[in-house]
C-alpha positions in Angstrom: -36.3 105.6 3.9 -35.0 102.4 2.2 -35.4 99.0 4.3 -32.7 96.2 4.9 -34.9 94.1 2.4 -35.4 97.1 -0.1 -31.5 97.7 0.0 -30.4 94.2 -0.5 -32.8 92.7 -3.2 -32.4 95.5 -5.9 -33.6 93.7 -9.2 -32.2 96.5 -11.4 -29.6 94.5 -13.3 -30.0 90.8 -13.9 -26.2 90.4 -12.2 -26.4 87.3 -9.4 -24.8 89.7 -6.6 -27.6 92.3 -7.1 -30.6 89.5 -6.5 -31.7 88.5 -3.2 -30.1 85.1 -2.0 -34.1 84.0 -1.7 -34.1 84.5 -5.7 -31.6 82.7 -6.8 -31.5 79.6 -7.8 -29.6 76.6 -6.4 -27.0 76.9 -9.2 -26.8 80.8 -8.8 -26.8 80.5 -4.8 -23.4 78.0 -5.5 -21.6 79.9 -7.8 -22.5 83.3 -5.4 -20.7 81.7 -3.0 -17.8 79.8 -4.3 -15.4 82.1 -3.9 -16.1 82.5 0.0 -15.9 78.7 0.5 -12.7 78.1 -1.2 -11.1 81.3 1.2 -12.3 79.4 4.1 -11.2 75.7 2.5 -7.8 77.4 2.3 -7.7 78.5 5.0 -8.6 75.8 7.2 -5.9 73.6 5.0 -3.3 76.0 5.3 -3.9 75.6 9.3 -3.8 72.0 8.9 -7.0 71.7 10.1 -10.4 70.1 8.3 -13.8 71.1 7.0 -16.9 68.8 8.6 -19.9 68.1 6.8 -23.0 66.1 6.4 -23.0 64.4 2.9 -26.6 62.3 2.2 -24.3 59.9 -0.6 -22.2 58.6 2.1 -24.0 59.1 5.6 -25.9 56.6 6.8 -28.1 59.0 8.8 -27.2 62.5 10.8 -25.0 61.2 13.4 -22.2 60.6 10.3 -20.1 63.7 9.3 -17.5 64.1 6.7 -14.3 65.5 8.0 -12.7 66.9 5.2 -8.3 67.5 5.5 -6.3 68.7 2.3 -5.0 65.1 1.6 -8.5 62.9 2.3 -12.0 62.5 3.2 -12.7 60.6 6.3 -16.4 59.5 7.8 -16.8 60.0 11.6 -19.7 58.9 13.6 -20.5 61.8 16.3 -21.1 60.0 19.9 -22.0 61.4 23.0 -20.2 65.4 21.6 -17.4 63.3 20.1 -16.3 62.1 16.6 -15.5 58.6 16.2 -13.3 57.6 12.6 -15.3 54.5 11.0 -13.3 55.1 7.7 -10.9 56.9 4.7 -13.3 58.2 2.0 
């Protein structure tokens, strides 16, 4: 009887879907998966909604988030469970 583990880190072909997401490295993790991200970008776009995300280059600290809309980039600063706009990225 074949595990969870056993089942989902075959290393029989060198291909980066049939390698354990602990084995890849950070460039094989990324390109593993881009295509799921950009679905879900699209989607949230196409709802005219936004992506949020921490970014270390321009956060200050944790309490900054990026909210990310089709058209622009905008830092918020999270207060008390709500997102305050400090500026257009």
């Amino acid at each position: 009887m074949r595990t969870l583990y056993q089942s989902m880190s075959s290393t029989t072909a060198s291909h980066v879907h049939s390698v354990s997401i602990f084995d890849l490295s950070e460039e094989e993790l990324r390109e593993r998966v881009r295509s799921t991200s950009e679905k879900i970008k699209q989607e949230a776009f196409a709802k005219n909604s936004y992506l949020t995300y921490y970014d270390p280059l321009v956060c200050p600290d944790t309490t900054y988030t990026v909210h990310e809309y089709r058209d622009r980039k905008e830092l918020v600063k999270l207060e008390n469970g709500k997102a305050r706009f400090i500026k257009i990225l």
